[in-house]
N, C-alpha and C positions, 0 to 999 in steps of 0.2 A: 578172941576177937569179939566186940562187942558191935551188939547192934543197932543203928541206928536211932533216937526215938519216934517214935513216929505223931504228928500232927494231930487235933483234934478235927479239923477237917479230914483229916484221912478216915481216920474211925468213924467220924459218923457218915461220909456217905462208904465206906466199908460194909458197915451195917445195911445201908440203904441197898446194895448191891445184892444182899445175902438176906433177905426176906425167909423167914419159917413161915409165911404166909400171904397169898399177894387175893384180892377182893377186887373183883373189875363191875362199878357202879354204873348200872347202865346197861348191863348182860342182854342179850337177845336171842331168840334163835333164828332169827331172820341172819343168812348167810351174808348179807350185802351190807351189814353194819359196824361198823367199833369194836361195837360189843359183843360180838360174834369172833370177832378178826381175834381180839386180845386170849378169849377164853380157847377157841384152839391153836393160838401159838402156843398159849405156854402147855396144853396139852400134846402137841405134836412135839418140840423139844424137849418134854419128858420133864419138865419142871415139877422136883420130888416133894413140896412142900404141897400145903393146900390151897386148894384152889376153889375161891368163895364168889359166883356171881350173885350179882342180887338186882332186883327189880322190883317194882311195886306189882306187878301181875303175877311173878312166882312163875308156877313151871318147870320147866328141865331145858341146858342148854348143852348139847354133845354130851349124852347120859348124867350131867352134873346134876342138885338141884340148885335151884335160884330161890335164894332167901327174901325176902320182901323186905328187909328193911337191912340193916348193917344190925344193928341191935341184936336181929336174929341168927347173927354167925356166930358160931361156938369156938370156944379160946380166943386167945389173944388173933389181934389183925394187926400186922406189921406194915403192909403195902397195899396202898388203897389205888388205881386206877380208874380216875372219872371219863366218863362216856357219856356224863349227862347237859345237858342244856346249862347256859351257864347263869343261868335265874336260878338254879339251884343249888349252886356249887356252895353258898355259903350253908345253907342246909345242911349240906353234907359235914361240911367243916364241923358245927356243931355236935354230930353224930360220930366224928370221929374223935372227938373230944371224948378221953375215960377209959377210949376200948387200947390204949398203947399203941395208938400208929405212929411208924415213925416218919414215916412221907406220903405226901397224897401227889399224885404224878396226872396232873390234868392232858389229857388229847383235847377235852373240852376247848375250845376259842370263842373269838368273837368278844374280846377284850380290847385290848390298849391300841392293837395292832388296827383293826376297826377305822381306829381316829376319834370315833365317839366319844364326848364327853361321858355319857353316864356308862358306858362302857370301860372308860378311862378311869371312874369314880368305883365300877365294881372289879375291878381288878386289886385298888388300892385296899377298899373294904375286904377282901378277901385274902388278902397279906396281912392284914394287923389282927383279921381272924386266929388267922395260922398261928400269927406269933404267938398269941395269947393264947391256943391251943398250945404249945408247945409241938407242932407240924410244920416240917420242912415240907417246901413246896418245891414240883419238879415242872418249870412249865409256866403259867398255861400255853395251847395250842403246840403240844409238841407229841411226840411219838413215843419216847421213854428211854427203858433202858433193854441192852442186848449184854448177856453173861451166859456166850455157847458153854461153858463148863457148868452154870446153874440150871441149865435149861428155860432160858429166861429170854421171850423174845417178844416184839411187837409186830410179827411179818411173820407166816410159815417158810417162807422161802429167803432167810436171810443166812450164814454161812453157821452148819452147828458145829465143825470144828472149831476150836479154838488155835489161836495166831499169840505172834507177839506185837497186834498195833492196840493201842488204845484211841480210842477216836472218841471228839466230844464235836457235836455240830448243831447248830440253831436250825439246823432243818432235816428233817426227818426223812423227808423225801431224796435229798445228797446223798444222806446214808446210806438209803436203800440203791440208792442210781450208782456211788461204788461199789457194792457187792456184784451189784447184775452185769458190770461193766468187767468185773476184775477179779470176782471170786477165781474164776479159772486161771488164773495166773497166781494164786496165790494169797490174793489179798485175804487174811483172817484175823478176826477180833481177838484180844484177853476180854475186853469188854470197850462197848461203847454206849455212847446216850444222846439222845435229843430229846433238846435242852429248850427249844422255841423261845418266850417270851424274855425267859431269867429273871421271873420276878424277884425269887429268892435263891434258891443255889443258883449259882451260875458259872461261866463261862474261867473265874480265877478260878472257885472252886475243886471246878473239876481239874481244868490242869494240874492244881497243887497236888490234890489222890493221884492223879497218872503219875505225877511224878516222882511220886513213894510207893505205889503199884509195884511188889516185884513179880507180878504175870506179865507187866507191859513193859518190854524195850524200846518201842519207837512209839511217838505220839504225832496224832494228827489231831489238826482243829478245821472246820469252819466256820467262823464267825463272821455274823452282820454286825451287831453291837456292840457298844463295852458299856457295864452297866458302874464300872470305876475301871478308867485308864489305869491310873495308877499304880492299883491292886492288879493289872491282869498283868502289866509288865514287871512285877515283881514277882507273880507267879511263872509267867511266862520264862523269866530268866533262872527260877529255879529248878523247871523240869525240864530247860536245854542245858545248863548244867551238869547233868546226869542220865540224860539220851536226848537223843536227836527228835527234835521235834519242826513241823512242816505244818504250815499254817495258810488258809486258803481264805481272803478275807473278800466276803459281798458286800455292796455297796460302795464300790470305790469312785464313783463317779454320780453325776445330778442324778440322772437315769435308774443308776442301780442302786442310791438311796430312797429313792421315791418306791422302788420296789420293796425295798429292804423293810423300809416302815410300814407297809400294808403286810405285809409277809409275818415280821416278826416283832415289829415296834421298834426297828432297830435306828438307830442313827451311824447317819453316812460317816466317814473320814475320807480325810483326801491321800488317794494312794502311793506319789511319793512320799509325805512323813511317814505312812504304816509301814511301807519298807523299809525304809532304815530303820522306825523305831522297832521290830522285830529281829533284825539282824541285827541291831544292838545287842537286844537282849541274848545273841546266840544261836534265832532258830533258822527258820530256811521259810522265808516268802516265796508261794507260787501264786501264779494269777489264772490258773487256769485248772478244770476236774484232772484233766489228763495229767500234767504236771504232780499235781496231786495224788495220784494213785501210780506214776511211775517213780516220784521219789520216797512214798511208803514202802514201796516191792524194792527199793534201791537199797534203800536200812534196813530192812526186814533180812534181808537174804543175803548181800555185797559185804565183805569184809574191807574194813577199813582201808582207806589209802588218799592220802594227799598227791603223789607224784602224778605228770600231765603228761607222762609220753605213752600215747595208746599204738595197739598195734591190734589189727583184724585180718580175720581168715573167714573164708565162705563165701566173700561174695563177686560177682564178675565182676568183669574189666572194667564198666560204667558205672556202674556202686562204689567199685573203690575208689576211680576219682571221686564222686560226689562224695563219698565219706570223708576223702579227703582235704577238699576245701571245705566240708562243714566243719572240721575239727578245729583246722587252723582259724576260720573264724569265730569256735568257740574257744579260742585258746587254746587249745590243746595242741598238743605236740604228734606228729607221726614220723617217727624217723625212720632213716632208712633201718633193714633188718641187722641184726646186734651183728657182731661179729662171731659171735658163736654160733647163733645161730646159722649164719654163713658157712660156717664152715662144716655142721651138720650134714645143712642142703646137699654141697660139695662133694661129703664123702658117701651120701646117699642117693643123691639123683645130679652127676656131673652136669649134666646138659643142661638143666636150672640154674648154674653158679654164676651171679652177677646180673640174672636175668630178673627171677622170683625178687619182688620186693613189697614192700607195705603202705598198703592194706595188700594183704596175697589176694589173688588174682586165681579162683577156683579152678578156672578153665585153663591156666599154664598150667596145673598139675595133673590134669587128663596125661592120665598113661607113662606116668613118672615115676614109677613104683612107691609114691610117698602121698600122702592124704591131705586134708584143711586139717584133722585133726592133730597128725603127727609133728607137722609144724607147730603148731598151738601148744602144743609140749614141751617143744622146742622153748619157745617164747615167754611159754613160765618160768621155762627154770632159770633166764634170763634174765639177768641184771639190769639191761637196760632197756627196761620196760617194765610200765608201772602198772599200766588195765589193760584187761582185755573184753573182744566182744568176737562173739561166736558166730556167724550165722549158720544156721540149720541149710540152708539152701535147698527147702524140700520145691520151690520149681524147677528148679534143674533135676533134681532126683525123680520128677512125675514122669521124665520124657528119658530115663532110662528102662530097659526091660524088667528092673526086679529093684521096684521103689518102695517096699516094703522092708527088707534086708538094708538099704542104704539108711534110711533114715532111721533106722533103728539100729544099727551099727553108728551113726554121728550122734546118734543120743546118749547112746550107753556112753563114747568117750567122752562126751561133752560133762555128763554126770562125774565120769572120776576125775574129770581135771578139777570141775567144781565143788568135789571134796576135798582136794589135797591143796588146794591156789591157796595162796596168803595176798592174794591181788583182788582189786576189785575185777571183777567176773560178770559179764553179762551175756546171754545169748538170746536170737532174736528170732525168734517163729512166727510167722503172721495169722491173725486170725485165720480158724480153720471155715470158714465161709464159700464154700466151693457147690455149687451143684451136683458135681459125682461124688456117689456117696462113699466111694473105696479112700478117694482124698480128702473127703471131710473127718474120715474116722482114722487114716492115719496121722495126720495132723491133730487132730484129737489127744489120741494116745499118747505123741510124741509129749504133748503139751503137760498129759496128766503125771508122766513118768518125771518129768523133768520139773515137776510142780511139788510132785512128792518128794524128789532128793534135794529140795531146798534149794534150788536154783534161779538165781533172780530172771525173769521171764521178760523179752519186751515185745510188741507188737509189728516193731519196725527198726531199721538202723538209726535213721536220724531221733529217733526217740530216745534210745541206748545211747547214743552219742551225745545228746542232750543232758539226759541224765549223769552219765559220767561227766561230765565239765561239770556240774552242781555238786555234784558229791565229791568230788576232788576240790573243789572250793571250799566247801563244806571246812572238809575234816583239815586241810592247811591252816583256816581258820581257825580251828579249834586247836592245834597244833602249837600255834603261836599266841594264844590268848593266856 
């Protein structure tokens, strides 16, 4: 079998990812700075290459030294990171002309985004710098790059396992607001970058690497700009071609363009054409973070499935109607319980037969000799029924005598069905936010256990429910394209 070949966009930001050396311009040891922040992330996630600050006052920044000038760092410098004022930047440019950098990744701002003319005029000088240096430029005003497996971050507190999303976003700050939001569910990087202004790599760029990326299976974006339509829907529709990719676009309206352009320099579009023209190209438009970080946990974790007839276990009487007029207005199908599964019921808890139906009703199965979970097994191995969705139901389990044994017996089955399911598979535990700290930390647990066995995690029903009608959209589309 032969492989692929791969792009020369891929290779070189490949390269850019995999720095033997990264130089943060602008080094401090004042804790509350840039250039404090950069030198012990990549210290704290163990990034093995070296690690070169520099500064015009010198000194030692977290036992390193700080070189005074770039000049004065030993071997080659592959990754430069500026920290400095941006009357300087082209300085810098020049200094890194000779020494073999292959990208210089500004945090630097206060460019195009501004509005200012000579702001607008030093950004442009600072791009034909570059060129003529032969330096790709990452930025300006953006955050950089995250490679948990390089030990490569711009936050200490960003996720250092490694994932299978690739995420590329014009804002630095998203980036960091998914992990804080969603690490605990699961959300984890192959790698991700912000990207801020796009003067030079940007936004197609990076898609096309994701999309020949084989660490990343699912790709997320958010974008405020596009610095070529064009080129990003031709990239766009090469790397939904070859995994699923989910796109979060700011600035869709007067309001969120006027923000977009002080934020990023970006320009607005109007958000009916960008839906369609993204689902043209194949990927999955969301308009909102949430959406966003429950349809990356959907592809990350949920095995394939276009069919719409969902069936749920775990929640009472009043959830399951509301589940179930949410489904039917999101299309989705809930039909009565299979006939197999009927018949299970039947020879296992008689006095249930013709009663239990779907969404199951937790509290008909109090003292039936039969579980939420035993039916959910039931339901898998069942033909006629395409998803499913779990609920943990740890409030009803707080107000049993030994709600530690329960929800850890519903977790562990919930775990083996979500090894062996060929269905898409979702279960629901609500954030662990409780004031008693016995139920903070078993929902905790619940949460880590089932985070580790690769199971797609949601916060609520109607979320999972939402989710599943997207991704059964999804994959029928892809099915028939």
């Amino acid at each position: 079998m032969t492989s692929t070949p791969v792009s020369d966009t891929y290779r070189l930001i490949e390269a850019v990812f995999q720095p033997a050396s990264i130089v943060v311009a602008g080094a401090s040891a004042n804790p509350d700075t840039p250039g404090y922040d950069y030198v012990r992330s990549l210290l704290e996630f163990g990034y093995k290459g070296g690690i070169y600050p520099i500064n015009p006052k010198g000194g030692e920044v977290l036992g390193l030294p700080v070189y005074r000038s770039l000049a004065e760092v030993p071997g080659t410098v592959d990754y430069v990171i500026s920290c400095i004022p941006s009357a300087a930047v082209l300085d810098l440019v020049s200094a890194c002309r000779g020494r073999g950098v292959k990208a210089l990744q500004l945090f630097t701002g206060r460019f195009s985004e501004t509005g200012r003319p000579e702001a607008i005029d030093l950004e442009q000088r600072l791009l034909a710098a570059a060129r003529d240096a032969g330096i790709r430029l990452i930025g300006p005003n953006c955050m950089g790059l995250l490679y948990p497996a390089e030990g490569i971050s711009f936050r200490t507190d960003m996720p250092k396992r490694p994932g299978p999303i690739g995420f590329l976003s014009q804002s630095g700050n998203l980036l960091f607001e998914l992990t804080h939001f969603a690490e605990s569910r699961g959300l984890r990087f192959s790698k991700a970058i912000s990207y801020g202004n796009a003067l030079d790599l940007n936004e197609s760029d990076f898609l096309q690497y994701f999309a020949e990326d084989s660490e990343t299976h699912v790709v997320g974006a958010y974008v405020e700009g596009l610095r070529d339509g064009r080129r990003f829907l031709v990239a766009l529709r090469l790397a939904a071609s070859r995994k699923p990719v989910v796109v979060l676009k700011g600035g869709r309206t007067a309001a969120g363009g006027r923000t977009a352009a002080s934020h990023t320099a970006a320009l607005a579009g109007e958000s009916a054409v960008w839906d369609a023209a993204v689902r043209q190209a194949g990927a999955l438009p969301v308009s909102t973070v949430e959406d966003l970080i429950d349809m990356l946990i959907a592809f990350a974790y949920m095995r394939p499935g276009s069919g719409r007839r969902l069936a749920m276990v775990g929640a009472g009487g009043g959830r399951s109607v509301l589940t179930a007029d949410l489904c039917e207005e999101l299309g989705l199908a809930v039909p009565p319980l299979p006939d197999d599964v009927e018949q299970n019921i039947a020879e296992s808890a008689p006095d249930l037969a013709g009663w239990l139906t779907n969404p199951v009703d937790q509290s008909i199965l109090a003292g039936s000799g039969i579980g939420g979970a035993r039916v959910l097994e039931w339901l898998d191995e069942s033909s006629g029924i395409d998803l499913l969705v779990a609920n943990v139901g740890e409030p009803w389990a707080f107000g049993r005598p030994d709600p530690e044994r329960i929800i850890a017996r519903v977790t562990d089955r919930f775990i083996a069905i979500a090894a062996r399911t060929k269905k898409p598979f979702a279960v629901v535990l609500a954030p662990s936010d409780y004031p008693d700290e016995q139920r903070w930390r078993l929902v905790s647990e619940a949460r880590e256990r089932l985070v580790e066995a690769g199971v797609a995690l949601f916060p609520s029903v109607e979320r999972a429910v939402r989710s599943l009608a997207r991704f059964s959209t999804y994959w029928a589309g892809r099915s028939s394209a």
